[in-house]
N, C-alpha and C positions, 0 to 999 in steps of 0.2 A: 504494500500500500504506500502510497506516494505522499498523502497527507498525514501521517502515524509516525514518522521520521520526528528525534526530538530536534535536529537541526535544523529540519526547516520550522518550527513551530516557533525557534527561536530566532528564528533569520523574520520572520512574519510579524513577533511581539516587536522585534528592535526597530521593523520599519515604520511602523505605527507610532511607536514610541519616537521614533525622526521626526514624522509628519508632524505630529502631537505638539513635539519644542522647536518647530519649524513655526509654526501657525504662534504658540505660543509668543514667541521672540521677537516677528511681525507685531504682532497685536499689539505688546505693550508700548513702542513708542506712538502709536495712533490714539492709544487710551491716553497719554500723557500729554498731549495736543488737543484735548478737548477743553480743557479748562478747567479750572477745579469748583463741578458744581455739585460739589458733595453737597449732602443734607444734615450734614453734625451739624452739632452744636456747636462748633467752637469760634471762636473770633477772629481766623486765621485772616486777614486782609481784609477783616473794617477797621476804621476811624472812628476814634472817640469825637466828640465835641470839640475838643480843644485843637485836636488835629485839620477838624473840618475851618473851625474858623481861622485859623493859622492859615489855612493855605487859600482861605477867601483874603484875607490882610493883604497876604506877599502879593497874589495877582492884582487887587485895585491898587497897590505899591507898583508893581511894574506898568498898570496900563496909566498912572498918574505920570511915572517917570518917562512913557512912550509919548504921550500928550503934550508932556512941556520939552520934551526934545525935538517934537514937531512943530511946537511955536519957536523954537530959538534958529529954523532955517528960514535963511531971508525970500520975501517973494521975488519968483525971477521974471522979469518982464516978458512978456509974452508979443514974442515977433512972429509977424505973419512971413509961414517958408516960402521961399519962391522958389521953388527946385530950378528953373528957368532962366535965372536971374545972370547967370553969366552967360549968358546964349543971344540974348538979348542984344 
């Protein structure tokens, strides 16, 4: 009998067992690219209050500092182009 051989029963479990941490190995950097939307409980990447208003602060701090570095550039007179104008 061809399938009663313990070699090949063991040659059969090991390719299985290939496939098995083949599929395995694949899968987990896809599962790790998902994002982490677990459902615990735990805290891992929110902000308390103090964090949230902290970084509301710093941004009206930078769009104040963006605002008045747009008033300190001079207005530049605005000349009509003549692309033409040496041809002329």
């Amino acid at each position: 009998m061809l399938g009663s051989s313990p070699f090949l029963l063991l040659v059969v479990e090991m390719r299985a067992f290939t496939i098995a941490a083949i599929i395995t190995v694949l899968a987990v950097p896809a599962n790790a690219q998902m994002g982490g939307h677990s459902k615990g409980g735990g805290k891992l990447g929110q902000k308390s209050d103090e964090q949230i208003a902290a970084e509301q602060q710093k941004k009206k701090n930078e769009e104040n500092a963006y605002k008045n570095a747009l008033k300190k550039i001079p207005d530049q007179p605005v000349k009509e182009k003549d692309p033409w104008a040496s041809m002329r």
